[in-house]
C-alpha positions as semicolon CSV with decimal commas, in nm:
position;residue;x (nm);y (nm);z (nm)
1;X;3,072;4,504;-2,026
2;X;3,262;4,226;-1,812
3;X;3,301;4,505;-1,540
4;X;2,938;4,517;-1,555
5;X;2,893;4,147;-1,519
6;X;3,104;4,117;-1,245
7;X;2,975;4,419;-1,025
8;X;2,878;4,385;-0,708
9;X;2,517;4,368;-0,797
10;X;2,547;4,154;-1,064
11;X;2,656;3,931;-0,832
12;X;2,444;3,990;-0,565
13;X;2,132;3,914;-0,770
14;X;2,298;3,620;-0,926
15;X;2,313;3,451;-0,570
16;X;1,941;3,550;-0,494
17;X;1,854;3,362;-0,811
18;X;2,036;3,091;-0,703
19;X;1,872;3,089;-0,375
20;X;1,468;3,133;-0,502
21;X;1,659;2,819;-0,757
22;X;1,705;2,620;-0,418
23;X;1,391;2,671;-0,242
24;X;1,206;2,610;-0,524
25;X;1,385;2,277;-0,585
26;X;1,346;2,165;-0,179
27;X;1,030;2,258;-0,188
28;X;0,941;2,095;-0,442
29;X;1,161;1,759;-0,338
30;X;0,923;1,842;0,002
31;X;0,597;1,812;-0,191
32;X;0,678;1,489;-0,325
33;X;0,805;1,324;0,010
34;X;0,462;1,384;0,139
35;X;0,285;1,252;-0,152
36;X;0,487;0,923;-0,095
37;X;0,400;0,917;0,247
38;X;0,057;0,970;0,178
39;X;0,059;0,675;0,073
40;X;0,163;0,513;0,374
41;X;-0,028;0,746;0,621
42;X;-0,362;0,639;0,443
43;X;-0,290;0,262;0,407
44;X;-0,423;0,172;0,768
45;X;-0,726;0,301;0,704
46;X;-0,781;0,248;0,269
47;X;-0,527;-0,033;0,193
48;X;-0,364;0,008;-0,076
49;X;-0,465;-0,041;-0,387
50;X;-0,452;0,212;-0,768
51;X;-0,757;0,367;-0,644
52;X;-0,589;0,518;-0,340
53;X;-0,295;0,603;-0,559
54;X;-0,556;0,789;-0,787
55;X;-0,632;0,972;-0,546
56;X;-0,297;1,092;-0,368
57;X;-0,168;1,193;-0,725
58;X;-0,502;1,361;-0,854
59;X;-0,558;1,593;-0,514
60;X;-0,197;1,665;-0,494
61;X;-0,199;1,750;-0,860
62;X;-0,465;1,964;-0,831
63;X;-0,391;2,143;-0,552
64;X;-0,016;2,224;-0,683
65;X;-0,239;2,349;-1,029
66;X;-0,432;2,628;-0,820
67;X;-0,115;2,683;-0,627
68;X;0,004;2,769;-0,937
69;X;-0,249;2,972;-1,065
70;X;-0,249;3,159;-0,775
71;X;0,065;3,185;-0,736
72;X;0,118;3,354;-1,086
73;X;-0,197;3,585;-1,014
74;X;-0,028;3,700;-0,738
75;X;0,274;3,777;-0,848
76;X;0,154;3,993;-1,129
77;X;0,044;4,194;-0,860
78;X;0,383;4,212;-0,630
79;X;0,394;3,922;-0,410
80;X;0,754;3,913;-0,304
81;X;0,967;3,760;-0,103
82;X;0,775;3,818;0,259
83;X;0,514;3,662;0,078
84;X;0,663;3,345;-0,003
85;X;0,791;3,337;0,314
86;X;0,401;3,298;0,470
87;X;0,332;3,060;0,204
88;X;0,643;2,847;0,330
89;X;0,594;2,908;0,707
90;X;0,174;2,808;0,634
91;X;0,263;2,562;0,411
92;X;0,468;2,380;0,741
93;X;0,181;2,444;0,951
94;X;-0,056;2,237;0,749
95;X;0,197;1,935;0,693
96;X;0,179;1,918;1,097
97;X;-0,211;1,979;1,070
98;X;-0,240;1,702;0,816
99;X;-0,156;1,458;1,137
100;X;-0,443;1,623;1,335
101;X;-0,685;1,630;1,060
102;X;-0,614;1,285;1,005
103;X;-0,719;1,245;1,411
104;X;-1,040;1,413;1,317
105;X;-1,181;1,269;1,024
106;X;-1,054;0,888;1,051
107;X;-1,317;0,812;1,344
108;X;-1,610;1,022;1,081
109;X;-1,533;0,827;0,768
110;X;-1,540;0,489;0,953
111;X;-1,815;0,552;1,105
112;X;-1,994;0,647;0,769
113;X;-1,885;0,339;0,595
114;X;-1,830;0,497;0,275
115;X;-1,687;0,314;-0,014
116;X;-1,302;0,225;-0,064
117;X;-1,248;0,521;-0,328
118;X;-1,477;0,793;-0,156
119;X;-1,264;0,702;0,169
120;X;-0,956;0,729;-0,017
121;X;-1,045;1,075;-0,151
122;X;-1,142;1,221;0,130
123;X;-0,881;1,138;0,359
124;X;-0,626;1,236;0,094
125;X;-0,793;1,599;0,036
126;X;-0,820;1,652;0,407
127;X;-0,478;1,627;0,489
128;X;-0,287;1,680;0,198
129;X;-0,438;1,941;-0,078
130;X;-0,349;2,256;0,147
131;X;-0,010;2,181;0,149
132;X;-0,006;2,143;-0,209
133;X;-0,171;2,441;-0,307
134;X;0,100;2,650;-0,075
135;X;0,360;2,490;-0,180
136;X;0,245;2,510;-0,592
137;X;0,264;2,911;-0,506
138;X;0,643;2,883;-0,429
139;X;0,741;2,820;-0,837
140;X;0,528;3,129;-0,991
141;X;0,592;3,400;-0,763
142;X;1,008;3,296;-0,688
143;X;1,041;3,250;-1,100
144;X;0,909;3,588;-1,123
145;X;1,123;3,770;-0,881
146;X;1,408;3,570;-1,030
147;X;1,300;3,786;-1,378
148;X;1,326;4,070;-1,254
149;X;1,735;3,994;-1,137
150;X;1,815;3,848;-1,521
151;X;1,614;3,955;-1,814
152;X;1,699;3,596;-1,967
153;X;1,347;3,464;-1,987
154;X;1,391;3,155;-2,121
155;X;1,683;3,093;-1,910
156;X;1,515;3,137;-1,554
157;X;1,189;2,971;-1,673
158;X;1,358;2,689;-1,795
159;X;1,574;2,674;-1,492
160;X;1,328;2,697;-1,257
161;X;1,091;2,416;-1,398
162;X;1,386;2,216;-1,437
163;X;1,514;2,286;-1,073
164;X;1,148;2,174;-0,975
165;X;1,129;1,868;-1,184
166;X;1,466;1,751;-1,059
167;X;1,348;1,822;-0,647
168;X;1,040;1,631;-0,773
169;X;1,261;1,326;-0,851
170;X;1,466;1,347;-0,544
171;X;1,162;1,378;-0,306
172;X;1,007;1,045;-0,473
173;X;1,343;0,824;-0,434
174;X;1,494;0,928;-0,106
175;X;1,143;0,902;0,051
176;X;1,079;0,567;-0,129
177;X;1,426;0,400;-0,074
178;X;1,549;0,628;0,274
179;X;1,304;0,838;0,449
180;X;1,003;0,573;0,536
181;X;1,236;0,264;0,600
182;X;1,476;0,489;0,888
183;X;1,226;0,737;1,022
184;X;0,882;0,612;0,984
185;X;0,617;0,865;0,846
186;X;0,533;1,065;1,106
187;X;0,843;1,179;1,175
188;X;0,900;1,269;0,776
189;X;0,620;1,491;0,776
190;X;0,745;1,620;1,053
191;X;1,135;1,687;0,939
192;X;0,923;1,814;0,616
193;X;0,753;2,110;0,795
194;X;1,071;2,163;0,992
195;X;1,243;2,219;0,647
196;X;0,978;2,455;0,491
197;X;0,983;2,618;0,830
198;X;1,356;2,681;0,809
199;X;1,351;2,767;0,472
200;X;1,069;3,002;0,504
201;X;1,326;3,223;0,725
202;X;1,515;3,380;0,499
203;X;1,244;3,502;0,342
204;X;1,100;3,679;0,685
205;X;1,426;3,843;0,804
206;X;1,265;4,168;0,735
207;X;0,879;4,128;0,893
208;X;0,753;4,309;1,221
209;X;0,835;4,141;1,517
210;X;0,445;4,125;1,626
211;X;0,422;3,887;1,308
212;X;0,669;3,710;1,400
213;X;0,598;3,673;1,764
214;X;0,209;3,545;1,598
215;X;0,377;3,318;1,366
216;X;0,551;3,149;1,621
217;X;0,298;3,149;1,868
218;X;0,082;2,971;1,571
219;X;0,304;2,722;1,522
220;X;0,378;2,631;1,882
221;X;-0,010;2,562;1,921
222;X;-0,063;2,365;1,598
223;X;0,236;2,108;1,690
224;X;0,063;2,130;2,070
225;X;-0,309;2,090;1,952
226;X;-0,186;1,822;1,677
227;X;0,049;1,631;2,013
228;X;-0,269;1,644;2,246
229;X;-0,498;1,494;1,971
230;X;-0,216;1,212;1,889
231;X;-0,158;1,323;1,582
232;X;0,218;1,211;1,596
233;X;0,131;0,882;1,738
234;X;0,211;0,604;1,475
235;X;-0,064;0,353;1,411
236;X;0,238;0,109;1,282
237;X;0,526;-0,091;1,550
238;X;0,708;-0,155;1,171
239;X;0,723;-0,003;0,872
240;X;0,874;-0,138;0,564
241;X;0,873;-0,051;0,188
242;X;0,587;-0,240;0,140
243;X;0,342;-0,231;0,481
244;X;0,263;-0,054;0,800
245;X;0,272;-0,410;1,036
246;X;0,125;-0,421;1,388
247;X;0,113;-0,771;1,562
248;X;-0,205;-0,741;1,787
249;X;-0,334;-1,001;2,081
250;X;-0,571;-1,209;1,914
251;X;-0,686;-1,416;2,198
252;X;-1,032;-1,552;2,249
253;X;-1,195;-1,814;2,546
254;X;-1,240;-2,072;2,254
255;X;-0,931;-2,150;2,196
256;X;-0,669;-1,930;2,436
257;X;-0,378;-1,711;2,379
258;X;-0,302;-1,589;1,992
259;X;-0,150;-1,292;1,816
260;X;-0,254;-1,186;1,500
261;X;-0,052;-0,984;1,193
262;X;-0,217;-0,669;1,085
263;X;-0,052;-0,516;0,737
264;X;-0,220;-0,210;0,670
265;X;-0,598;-0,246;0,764
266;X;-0,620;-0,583;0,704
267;X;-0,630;-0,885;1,023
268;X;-0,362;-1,091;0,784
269;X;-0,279;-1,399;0,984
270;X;-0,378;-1,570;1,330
271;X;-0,097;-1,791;1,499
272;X;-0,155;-1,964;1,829
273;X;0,108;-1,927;2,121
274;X;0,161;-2,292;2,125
275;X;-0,043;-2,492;1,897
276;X;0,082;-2,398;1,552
277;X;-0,130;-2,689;1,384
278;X;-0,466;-2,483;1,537
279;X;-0,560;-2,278;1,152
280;X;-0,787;-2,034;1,348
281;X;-0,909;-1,829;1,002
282;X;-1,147;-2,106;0,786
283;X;-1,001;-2,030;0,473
284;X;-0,625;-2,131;0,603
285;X;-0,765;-2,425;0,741
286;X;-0,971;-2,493;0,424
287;X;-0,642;-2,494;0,254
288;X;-0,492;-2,770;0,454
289;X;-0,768;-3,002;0,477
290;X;-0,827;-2,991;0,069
291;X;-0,450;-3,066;0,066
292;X;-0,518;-3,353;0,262
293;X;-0,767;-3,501;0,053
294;X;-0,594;-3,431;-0,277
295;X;-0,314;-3,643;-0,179
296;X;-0,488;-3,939;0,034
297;X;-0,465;-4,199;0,097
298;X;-0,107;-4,104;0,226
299;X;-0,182;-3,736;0,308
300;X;0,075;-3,783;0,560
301;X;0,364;-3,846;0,298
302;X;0,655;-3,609;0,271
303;X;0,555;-3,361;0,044
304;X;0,745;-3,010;-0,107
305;X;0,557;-2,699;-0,047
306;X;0,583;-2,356;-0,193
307;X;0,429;-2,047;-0,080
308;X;0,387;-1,696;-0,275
309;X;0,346;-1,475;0,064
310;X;0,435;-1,589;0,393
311;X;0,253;-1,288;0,601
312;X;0,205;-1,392;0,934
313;X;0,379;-1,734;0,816
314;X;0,063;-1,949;0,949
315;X;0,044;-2,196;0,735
316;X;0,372;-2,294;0,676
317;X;0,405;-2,298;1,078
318;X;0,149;-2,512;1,081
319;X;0,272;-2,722;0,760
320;X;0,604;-2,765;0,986
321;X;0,448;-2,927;1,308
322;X;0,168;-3,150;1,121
323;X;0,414;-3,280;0,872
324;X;0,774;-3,264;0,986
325;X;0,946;-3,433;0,658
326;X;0,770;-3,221;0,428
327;X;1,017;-2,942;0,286
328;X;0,876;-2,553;0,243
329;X;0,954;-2,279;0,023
330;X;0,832;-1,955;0,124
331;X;0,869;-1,605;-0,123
332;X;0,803;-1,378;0,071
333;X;0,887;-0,997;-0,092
334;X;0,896;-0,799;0,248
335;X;1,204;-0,898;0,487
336;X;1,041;-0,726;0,742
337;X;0,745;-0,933;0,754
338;X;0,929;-1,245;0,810
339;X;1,125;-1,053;1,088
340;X;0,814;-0,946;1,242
341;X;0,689;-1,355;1,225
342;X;1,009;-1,420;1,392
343;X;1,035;-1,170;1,639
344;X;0,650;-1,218;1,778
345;X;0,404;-1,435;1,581
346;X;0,621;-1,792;1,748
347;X;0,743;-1,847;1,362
348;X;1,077;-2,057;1,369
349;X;1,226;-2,000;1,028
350;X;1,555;-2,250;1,070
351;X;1,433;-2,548;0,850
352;X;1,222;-2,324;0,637
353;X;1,369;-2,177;0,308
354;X;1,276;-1,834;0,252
355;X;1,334;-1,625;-0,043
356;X;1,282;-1,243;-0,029
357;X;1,154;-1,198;-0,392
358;X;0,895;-1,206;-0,565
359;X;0,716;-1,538;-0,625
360;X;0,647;-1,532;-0,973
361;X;1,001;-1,409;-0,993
362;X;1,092;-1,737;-0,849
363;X;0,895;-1,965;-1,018
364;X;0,981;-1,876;-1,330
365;X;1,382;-1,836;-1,275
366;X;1,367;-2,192;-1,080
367;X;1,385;-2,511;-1,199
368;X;1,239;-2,700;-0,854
369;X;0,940;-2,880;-0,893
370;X;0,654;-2,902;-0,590
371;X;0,339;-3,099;-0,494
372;X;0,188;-2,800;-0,339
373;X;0,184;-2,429;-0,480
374;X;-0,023;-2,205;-0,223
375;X;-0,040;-1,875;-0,380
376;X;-0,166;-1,577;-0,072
377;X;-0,020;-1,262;-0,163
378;X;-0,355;-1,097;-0,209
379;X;-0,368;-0,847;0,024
380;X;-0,739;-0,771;0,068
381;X;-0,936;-0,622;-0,237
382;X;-0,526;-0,535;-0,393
383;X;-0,418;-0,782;-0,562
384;X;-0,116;-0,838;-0,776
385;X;-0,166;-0,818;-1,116
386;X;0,075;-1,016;-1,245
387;X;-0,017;-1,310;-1,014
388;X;-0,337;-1,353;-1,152
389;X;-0,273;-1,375;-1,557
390;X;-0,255;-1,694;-1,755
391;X;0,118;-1,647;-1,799
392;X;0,147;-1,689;-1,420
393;X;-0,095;-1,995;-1,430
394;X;0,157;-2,115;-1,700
395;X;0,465;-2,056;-1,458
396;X;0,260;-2,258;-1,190
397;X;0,169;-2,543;-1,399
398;X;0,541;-2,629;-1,484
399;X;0,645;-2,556;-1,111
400;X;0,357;-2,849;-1,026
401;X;0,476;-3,218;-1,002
402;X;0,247;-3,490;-1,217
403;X;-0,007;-3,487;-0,937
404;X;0,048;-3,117;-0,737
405;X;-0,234;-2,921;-0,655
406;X;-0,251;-2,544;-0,672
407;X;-0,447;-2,348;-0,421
408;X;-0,559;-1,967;-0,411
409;X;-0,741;-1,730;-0,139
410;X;-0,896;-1,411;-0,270
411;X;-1,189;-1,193;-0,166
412;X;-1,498;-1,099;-0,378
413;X;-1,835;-1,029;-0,347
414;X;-2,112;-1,305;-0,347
415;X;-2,243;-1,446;-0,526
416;X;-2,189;-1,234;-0,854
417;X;-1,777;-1,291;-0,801
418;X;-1,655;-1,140;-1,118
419;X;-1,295;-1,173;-1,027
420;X;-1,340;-1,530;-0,951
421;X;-1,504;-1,596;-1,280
422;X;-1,245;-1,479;-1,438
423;X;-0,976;-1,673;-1,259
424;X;-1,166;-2,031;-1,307
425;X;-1,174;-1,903;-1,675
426;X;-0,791;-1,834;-1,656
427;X;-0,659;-2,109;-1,508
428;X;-0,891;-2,370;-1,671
429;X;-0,653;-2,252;-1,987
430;X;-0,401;-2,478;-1,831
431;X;-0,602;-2,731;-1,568
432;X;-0,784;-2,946;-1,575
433;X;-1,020;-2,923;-1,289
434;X;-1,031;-2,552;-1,118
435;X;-1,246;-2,593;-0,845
436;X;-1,440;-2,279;-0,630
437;X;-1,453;-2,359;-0,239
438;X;-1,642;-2,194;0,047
439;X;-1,687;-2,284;0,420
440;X;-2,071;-2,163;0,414
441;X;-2,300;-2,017;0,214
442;X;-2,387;-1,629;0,253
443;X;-2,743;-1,596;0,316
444;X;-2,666;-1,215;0,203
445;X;-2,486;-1,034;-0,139
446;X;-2,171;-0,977;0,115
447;X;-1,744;-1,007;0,081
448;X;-1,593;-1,330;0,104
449;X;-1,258;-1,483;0,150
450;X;-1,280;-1,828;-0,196
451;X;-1,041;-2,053;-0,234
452;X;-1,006;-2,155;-0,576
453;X;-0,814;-2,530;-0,637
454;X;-0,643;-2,605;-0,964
455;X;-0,496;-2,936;-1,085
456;X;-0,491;-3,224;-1,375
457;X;-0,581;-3,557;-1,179
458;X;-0,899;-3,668;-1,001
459;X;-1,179;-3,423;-0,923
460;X;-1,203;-3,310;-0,549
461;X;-1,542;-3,441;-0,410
462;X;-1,826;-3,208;-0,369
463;X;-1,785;-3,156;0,003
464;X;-1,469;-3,168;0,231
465;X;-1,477;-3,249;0,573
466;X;-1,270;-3,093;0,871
467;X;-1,041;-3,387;0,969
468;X;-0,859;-3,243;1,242
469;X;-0,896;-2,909;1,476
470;X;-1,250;-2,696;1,406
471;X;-1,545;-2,873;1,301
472;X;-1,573;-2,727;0,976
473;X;-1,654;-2,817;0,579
474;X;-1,620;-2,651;0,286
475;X;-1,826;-2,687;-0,006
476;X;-1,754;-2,695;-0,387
477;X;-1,977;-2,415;-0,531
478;X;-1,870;-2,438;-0,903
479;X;-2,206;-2,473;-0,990
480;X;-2,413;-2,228;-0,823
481;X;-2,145;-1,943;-0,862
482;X;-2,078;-1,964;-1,245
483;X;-2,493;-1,994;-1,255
484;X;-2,510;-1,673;-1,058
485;X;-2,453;-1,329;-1,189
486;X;-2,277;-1,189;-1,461
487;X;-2,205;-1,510;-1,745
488;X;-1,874;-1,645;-1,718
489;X;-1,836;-1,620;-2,137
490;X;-1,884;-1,237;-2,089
491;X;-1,538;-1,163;-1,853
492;X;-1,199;-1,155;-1,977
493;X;-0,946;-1,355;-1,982
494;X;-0,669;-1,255;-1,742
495;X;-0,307;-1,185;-1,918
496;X;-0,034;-0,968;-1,848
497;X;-0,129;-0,788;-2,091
498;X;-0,477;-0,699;-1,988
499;X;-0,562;-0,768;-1,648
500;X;-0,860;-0,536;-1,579
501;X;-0,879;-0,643;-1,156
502;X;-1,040;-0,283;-1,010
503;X;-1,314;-0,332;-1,308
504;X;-1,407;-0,666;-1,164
505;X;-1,407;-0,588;-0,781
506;X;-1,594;-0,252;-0,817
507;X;-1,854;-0,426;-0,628
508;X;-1,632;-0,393;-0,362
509;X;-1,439;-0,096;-0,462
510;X;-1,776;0,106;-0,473
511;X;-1,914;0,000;-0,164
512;X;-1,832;-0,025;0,226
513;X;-1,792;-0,391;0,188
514;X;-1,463;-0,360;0,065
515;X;-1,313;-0,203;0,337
C-alpha cells in the first residue's frame, strides 16, 4: 500500500491536482481584481454610489453562475484540459476587450441619457460578464479532472471551493490596498489577462500549431484594435483608494484663467489662478456670504473653521485670503486629493491644518470647538450615510460654539426634495432654526445643488445678498419646499441606524438628471 502511494503516478497526479488547485485559486483571485476595478473603470462615467456596486456584484455573480453551469455541463461530457486552456486564453482576450467595449458604448449611453442605474448596468455587463462566465468554467471542469486523479470526493470538492474562496479574498485586498494605488486600472486589467494568458499555457502545450498560430494572431489584434480605439488610455492623471482625479482648465472670458477638480464624473471644485477669494460655483459662494451675515456685524472677526471634505480645497483657499486670522480645519479622507490641490489647483496648505480622516471620525474623538462647521463631502447623488443621521447632527452640535453656524451642500431634485426634507427634519432634532437656501428658483422639476443652514440663535433673513465678487442672492425657500411634494411628516428620520438615502434620491437615481 505505501509503495502504491508513493509510485510514480501517484505522484504525478498528485502534482496535477495541485496545479488545476492553483489555477483555480489565481483565477479566481483574477476574477475578483477585476470586479474591484470595475468599480473604478465605471466611476467616470456612473459615480459611485450602492447602485453601481449592485450592479458590478450582480453581473459578475451571474455570469460566474452560468460559467458554472456550463462549466459542469461540459465536463460531464469530457472537457479537459485543452479546454480550459481556451477558456483561460478567451477569458484574457475579453479582459483586454472590456477596455475597447468600454470605447464603444461610453459615447452610446451618454448620448442616450439613460438613468444612473440603467447606465450602471449596462456598462458593467458590457465589459465585464464575459469574463466572468469564462472564468466561472475554470472551477467545474478543473474539480472534475482533479476526481478523476483522487477518488476522495469530498476532499477535492472541498479543496477546490476552498482554494477558490481563498483566491477570492486575495483578489479583493491586494487590488483594494496594492494593485489600483501603484498601477492604476488599466494596467491591472491588463497584468490580469497577461496572467490568465500565461496560465492558460500549460494547459495548450499539446494543441496544433495552426491553433496556436490563430490564437496568437487573435490576441495580437484584440490588444491592437483595443490600442487604436484608446482603450488603454486612462481617463484619470491620479488615482487613489477613493477617486479617479483629473484637474481640467476651467477658464472662461468672464472672469480669466481657472482650473477645476474633477473626482469621478463630477466638476468638484473651481479655483482661480490668482484670485482665491473669486467662489466661481454659487453654492460655494452662497456658503460664504450666509457666513457673513450670521456673524455681522463683525463678519470680519477671527473666526475657527472646520471643513468635512476639502476637494478642490476652494473654500478654505478662499477662507485664507478674505480672512487671514481666522484658523481652518480641514478632514479631508483622501491624501491624494489634497496633493492634487497642492500640486495644481494654487492651494497653499502651510497654515491650514489638515487631517486625513474621516470627519465625523474627528468630530466626535475631538474636543475643539468651532464657529463654523461646513460639511461637503457629498459627492454628487453618493452621499455618506453616516454624515447625514441625527447622531452626526448630535456630533456637530457639540463641535458648534454658543453662536456657530452649520452649513451643508447636497443635490436633489426640485421641488419635491425628499432628501432635503428629511435632513431639515433631522437636524431640527437638535437646532433650532434649519434653514433651506437656493440662488434661483427652477422654472423646471430639475437637479439642484441646496444649501441647508443649521443653528440656535437669530433666524437668517429671508433673502441674502452677494456682498462681495458675483452679483448674486440666495433665497430662503423653507416655505415653498416643505409645501411642495411629498409631506415632510411622511419621510424618515435619518439615524445610523436607518438611513434609507437611494430611496429618497430615486428621482434622481431613476432618471438622466442624476448623472
Amino acid at each position: 500500500m505505501a509503495a502504491q502511494l508513493h509510485s510514480p503516478i501517484m505522484i504525478a497526479n498528485r502534482r496535477t491536482v495541485i496545479w488545476y488547485g492553483f489555477t483555480i485559486f489565481l483565477s479566481s483571485a483574477i476574477l475578483l481584481v477585476l470586479e474591484i476595478v470595475a468599480g473604478r473603470i465605471i466611476a467616470p462615467y456612473v459615480g459611485v454610489s450602492i447602485y453601481s456596486w449592485t450592479s458590478i456584484i450582480g453581473v459578475i455573480l451571474a455570469g460566474l453562475s452560468l460559467g458554472n453551469w456550463i462549466g459542469g455541463h461540459w465536463a460531464d461530457r469530457g472537457a479537459g484540459e485543452r479546454a480550459v486552456g481556451i477558456v483561460l486564453l478567451l477569458a484574457a482576450l475579453f479582459s483586454v476587450i472590456s477596455l475597447l467595449a468600454l470605447q464603444l458604448i461610453a459615447p452610446i449611453l451618454q448620448a442616450r441619457e439613460l438613468d444612473l442605474i440603467s447606465s450602471s448596468f449596462l456598462y458593467v455587463l458590457a465589459m465585464f460578464f464575459m469574463p466572468a462566465v469564462l472564468l466561472g468554467i475554470v472551477t467545474p471542469v478543473l474539480t472534475t479532472q482533479a476526481l478523476r486523479l483522487d477518488s476522495r470526493t469530498g476532499h477535492i470538492v472541498g479543496r477546490m471551493h476552498a482554494l477558490a474562496a481563498m483566491g477570492s479574498i486575495l483578489g479583493t485586498f491586494i487590488t483594494g490596498y496594492w494593485l489600483v494605488q501603484f498601477f492604476g486600472t488599466r494596467m491591472v486589467v491588463l497584468g490580469s489577462a497577461a496572467c490568465l494568458a500565461l496560465l492558460a499555457l500549460p494547459f495548450l502545450r499539446h494543441i496544433r500549431w495552426s491553433l496556436a498560430t490563430a490564437l496568437a494572431a487573435l490576441a495580437l489584434g484584440t490588444v491592437a484594435l483595443t490600442h487604436h480605439r484608446g482603450g488603454f488610455a486612462n481617463p484619470c492623471q491620479w488615482e487613489s483608494n477613493y477617486f479617479c482625479l483629473r484637474v481640467v482648465d476651467h477658464s472662461r472670458p468672464e472672469y480669466g484663467q481657472a482650473k477645476a477638480l474633477v473626482l469621478d464624473h463630477l466638476l468638484h471644485g473651481i479655483n482661480h489662478v490668482s484670485r482665491p477669494e473669486l467662489l466661481i460655483s454659487p453654492y460655494v459662494h452662497g456658503i460664504d456670504e450666509i457666513v457673513r451675515v450670521h456673524f455681522s456685524p463683525q463678519p470680519d472677526a477671527p473666526l475657527r473653521y472646520f471643513f468635512a471634505g476639502g476637494g478642490a480645497y476652494t473654500q478654505p483657499r478662499a477662507v485664507r485670503a478674505m480672512y487671514p486670522e481666522a484658523r481652518i480645519t480641514v478632514a479631508e479622507l483622501d491624501p491624494q486629493v489634497t496633493r492634487v490641490a497642492e500640486q495644481a489647483l494654487f492651494f497653499d496648505s502651510s497654515d491650514v491644518e489638515i487631517i486625513h480622516r474621516d470627519a465625523r471620525a474627528v468630530l466626535q474623538s475631538g474636543s475643539q470647538q468651532y464657529d463654523v462647521i461646513v460639511t461637503d463631502v457629498f459627492h454628487d447623488i453618493s452621499v455618506p450615510y453616516h454624515m447625514v443621521t441625527r447622531e452626526f447632527a448630535q456630533a456637530v452640535w457639540r463641535s458648534l460654539t454658543g453662536g456657530g453656524l452649520y452649513l451643508i451642500n447636497i443635490v436633489d431634485i426640485f421641488p419635491d426634495a425628499r432628501l432635503v426634507k428629511s435632513l431639515v427634519k433631522t437636524l431640527q432634532t437638535e437646532f433650532s432654526h434649519v434653514d433651506v437656501w437656493l440662488d434661483q428658483i427652477p422654472g423646471s422639476i430639475q437637479r439642484v445643488t441646496y444649501i441647508l443652514t443649521a443653528q440656535n440663535t437669530q433666524p437668517l433673513p429671508e433673502l441674502i445678498l452677494a456682498q462681495h465678487g458675483y452679483k448674486r442672492q440666495w433665497l430662503r425657500i423653507n416655505q415653498p419646499l416643505l409645501a411642495a411634494g411629498t409631506d415632510i411628516q411622511l419621510l424618515p428620520l435619518l439615524t445610523d441606524d436607518f438611513v434609507p438615502v437611494e430611496r429618497l434620491l430615486s428621482s434622481l437615481l431613476f432618471s438622466s438628471k442624476g448623472l
